[in-house]
C-alpha positions as CSV (number, residue, x, y, z in Angstrom):
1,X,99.5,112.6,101.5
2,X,98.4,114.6,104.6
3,X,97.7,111.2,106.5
4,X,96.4,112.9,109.6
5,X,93.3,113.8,107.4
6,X,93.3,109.8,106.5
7,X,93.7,108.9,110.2
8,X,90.4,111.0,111.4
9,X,88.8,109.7,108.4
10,X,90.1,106.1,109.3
11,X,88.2,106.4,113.3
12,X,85.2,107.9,111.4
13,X,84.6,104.9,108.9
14,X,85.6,102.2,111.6
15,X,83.2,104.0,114.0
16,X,80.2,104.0,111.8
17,X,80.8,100.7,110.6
18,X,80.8,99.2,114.1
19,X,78.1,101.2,114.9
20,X,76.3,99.9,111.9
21,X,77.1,96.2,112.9
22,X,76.1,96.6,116.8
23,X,72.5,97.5,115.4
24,X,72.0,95.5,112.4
25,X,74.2,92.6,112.1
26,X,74.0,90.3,109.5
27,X,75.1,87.2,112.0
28,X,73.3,87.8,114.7
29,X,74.9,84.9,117.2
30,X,78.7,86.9,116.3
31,X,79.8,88.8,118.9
32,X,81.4,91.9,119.1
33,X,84.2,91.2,121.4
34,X,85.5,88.1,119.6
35,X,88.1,86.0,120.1
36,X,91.6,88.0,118.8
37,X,89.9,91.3,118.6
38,X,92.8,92.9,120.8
39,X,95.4,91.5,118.3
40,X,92.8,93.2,115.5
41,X,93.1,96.0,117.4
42,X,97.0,96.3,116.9
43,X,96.7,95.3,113.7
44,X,94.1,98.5,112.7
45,X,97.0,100.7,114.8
46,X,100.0,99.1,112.7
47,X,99.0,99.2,109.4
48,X,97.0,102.0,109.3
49,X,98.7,104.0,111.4
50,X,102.6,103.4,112.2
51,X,103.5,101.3,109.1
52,X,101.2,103.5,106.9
53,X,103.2,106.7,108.0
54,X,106.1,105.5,108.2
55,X,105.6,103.8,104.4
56,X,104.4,107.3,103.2
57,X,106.7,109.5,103.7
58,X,109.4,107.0,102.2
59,X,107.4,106.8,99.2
60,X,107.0,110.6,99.3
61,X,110.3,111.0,99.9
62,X,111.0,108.8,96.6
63,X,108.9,110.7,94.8
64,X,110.7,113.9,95.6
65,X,113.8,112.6,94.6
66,X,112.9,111.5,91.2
67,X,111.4,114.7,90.6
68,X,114.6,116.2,91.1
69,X,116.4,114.3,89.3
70,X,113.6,115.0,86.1
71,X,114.5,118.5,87.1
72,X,118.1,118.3,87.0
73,X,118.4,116.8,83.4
74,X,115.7,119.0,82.0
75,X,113.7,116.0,81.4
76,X,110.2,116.7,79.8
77,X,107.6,114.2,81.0
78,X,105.6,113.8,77.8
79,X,101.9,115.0,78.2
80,X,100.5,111.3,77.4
81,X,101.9,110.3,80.5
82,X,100.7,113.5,82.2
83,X,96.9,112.1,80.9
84,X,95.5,111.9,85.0
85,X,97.0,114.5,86.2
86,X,95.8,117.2,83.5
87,X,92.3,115.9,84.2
88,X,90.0,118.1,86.7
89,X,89.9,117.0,90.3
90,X,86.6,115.0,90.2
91,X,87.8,113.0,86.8
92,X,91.3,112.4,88.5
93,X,89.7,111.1,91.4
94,X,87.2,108.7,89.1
95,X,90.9,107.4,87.2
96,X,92.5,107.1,89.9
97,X,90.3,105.1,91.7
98,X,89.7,103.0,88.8
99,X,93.3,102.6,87.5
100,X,94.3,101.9,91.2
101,X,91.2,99.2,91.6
102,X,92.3,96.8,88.3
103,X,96.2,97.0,89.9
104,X,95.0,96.0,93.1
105,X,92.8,93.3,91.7
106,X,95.5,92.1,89.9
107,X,98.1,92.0,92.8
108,X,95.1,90.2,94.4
109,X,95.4,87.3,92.4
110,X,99.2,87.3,92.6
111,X,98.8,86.7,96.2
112,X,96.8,84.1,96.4
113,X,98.4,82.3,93.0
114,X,102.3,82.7,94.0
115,X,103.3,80.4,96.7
116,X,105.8,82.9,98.4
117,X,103.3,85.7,98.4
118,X,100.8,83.6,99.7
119,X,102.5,83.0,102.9
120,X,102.4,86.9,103.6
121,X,98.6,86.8,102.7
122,X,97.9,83.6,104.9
123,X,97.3,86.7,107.9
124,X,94.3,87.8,106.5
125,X,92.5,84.8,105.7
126,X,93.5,83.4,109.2
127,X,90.3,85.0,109.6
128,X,87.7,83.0,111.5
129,X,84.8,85.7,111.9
130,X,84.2,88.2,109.3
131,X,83.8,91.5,110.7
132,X,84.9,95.3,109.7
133,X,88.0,95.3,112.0
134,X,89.3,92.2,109.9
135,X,89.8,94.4,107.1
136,X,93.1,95.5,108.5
137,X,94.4,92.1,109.4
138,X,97.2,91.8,106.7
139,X,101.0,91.5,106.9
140,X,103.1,94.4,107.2
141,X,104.5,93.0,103.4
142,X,101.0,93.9,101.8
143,X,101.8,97.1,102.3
144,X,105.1,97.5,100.4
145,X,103.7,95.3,97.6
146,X,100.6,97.4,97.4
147,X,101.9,101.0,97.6
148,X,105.1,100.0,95.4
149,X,103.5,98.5,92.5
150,X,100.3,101.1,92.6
151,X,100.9,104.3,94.6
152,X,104.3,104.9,93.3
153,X,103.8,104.9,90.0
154,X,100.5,107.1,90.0
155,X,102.1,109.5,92.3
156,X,105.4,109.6,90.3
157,X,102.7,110.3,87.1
158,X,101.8,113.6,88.9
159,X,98.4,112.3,90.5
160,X,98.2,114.7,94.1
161,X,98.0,113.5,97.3
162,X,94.7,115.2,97.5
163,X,93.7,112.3,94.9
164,X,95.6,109.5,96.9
165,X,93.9,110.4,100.0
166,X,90.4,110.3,98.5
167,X,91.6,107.1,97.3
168,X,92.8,105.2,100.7
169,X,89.1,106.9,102.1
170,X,87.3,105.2,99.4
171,X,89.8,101.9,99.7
172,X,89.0,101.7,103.3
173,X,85.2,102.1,103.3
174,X,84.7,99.6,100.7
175,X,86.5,97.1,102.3
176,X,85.6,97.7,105.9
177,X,82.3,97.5,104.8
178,X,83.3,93.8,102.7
179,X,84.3,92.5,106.0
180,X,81.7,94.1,107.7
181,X,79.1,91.7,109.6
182,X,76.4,93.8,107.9
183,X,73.7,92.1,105.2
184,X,74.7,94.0,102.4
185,X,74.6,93.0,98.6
186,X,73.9,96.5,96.4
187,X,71.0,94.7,94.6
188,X,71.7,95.5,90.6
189,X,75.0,97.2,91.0
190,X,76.9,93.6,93.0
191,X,77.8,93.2,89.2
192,X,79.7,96.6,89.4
193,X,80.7,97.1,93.3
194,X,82.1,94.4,95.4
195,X,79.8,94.3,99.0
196,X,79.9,91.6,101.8
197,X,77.9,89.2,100.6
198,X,80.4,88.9,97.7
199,X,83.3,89.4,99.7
200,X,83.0,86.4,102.4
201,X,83.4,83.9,99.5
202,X,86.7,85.4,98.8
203,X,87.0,83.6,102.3
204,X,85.7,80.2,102.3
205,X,87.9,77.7,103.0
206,X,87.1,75.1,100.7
207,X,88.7,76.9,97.8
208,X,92.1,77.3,99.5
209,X,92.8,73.9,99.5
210,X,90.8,72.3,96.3
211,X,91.1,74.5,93.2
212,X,93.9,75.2,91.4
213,X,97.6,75.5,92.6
214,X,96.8,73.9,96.0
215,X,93.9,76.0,96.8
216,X,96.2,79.7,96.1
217,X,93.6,80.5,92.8
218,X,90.9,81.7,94.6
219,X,87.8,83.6,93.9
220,X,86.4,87.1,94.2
221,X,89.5,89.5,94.1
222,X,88.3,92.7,94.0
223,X,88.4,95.4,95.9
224,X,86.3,98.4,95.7
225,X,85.2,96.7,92.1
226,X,83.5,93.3,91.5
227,X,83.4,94.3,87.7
228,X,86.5,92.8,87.5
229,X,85.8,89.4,88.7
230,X,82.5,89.2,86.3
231,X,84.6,90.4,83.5
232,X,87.7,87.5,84.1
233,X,85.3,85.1,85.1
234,X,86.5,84.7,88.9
235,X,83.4,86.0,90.7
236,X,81.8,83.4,92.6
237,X,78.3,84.0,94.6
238,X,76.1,80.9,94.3
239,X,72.2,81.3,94.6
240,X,70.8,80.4,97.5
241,X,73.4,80.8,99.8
242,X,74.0,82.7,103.2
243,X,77.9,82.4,103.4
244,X,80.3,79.5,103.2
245,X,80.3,77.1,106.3
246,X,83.8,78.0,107.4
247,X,86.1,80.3,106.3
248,X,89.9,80.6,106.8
249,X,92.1,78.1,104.9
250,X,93.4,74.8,105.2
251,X,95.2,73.5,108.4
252,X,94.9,77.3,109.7
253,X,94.4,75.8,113.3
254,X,98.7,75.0,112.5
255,X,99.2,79.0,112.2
256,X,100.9,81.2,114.7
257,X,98.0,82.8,116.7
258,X,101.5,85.0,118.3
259,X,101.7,88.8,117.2
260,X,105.7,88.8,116.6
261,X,105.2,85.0,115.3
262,X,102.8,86.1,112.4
263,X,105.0,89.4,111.7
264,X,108.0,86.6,111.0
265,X,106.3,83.5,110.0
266,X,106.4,84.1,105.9
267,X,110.1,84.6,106.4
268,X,110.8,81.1,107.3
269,X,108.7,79.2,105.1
270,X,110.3,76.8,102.5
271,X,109.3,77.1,99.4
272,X,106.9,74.8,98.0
């Protein structure tokens, strides 16, 4: 992926969206320079810069290899599998998208319902005020899990990076715009496209500590999709309702608030 074309396209989303937010906030008492918004800061350098490049090129790099190893053997990847990339641009891009939207929505839930993973994913919901930037608060973790159980595969099916890159754009703007301090719902489509209305009861505390395996089930796992959540019966977006009344999850106050402390915390925790 030619992830200096992501990285402009990173500033350009993250710049509208704060622009966005400075002149029509949803929450207008929030401010802008909030408490941990340097640490954010590193956290939008980390993951999508250093880690992401660095992750990349090693899964790049992977791919090569097994390519040549294909080659080597004279080993004919049968055309079904070869169904995306044999597709025109525009349709790759729509299956990619898609395809890649029901993995991560799936992975989703895995974090939250797997006690070891959810230990990674305690960063991002250590979340106190929802705002675009807190879209790329997430352990460095998220990333391998993510890119090795979805971008490898696809990429090793022969979808380009011209496709993956379209798809981190779209991946980004979607969920900058879910954690986004910005009043936004979709009217008629919420049932197909997940927005920040929707998104910010992914986030309330009161369901990571009194539903299912000790809080982990959770709610509202989609992405760029909230079809999914409809569909599988765990969307949750009750009438009448701003927001939840706090968001985070239980006994969060006990969590790290240290930058090298959060990288390492997971590592250390017993199992439960």
């Amino acid at each position: 992926m030619k992830w200096n074309e992501y990285y402009l396209w990173l500033i350009l989303i993250s710049m509208v969206v704060l622009f966005c937010e400075m002149i029509r906030p949803w929450r207008k008492d929030q401010k802008l320079i909030r408490k941990n918004i340097v640490q954010d800061i590193f956290w939008l350098i980390f993951n999508g810069h250093v880690f992401g490049i660095f992750f990349a090129y090693f899964s790049n790099s992977l791919v090569l290899y097994f390519n040549e190893i294909v080659s080597s053997i004279s080993i004919t990847v049968p055309e079904q599998v070869e169904l995306i990339s044999k597709q025109s641009f525009l349709v790759q891009i729509v299956l990619f998208i898609v395809i890649k939207d029901f993995m991560e929505w799936n992975i989703h839930r895995l974090l939250h319902r797997n006690a070891f993973l959810w230990e990674f994913h305690k960063l991002h919901h250590s979340i106190v005020e929802m705002d675009w930037i807190g879209n790329m608060r997430f352990h460095w973790m998220e990333i391998i899990i993510y890119k090795s159980i979805v971008y490898l595969p696809l990429a090793f099916l022969g979808v380009s990076w011209e496709v993956l890159l379209v798809g981190a754009i779209a991946s980004t703007l979607i969920g900058h715009l879910n954690h986004s301090n910005l009043k936004i719902s979709w009217g008629p489509l919420r049932y197909l496209l997940n927005s920040p209305k929707m998104h910010i009861w992914h986030h309330d505390i009161v369901i990571h500590h009194t539903v299912g395996d000790h809080g982990r089930s959770g709610q509202n796992f989609g992405i760029i999709f909230s079809i999914w959540d409809w569909l599988f019966q765990t969307a949750y977006w009750p009438e009448g309702l701003e927001g939840p009344e706090t968001i985070g999850f239980k006994d969060h106050e006990v969590f790290p608030e240290n930058i090298f402390l959060r990288l390492i915390y997971p590592l250390f925790q017993k199992k439960k």
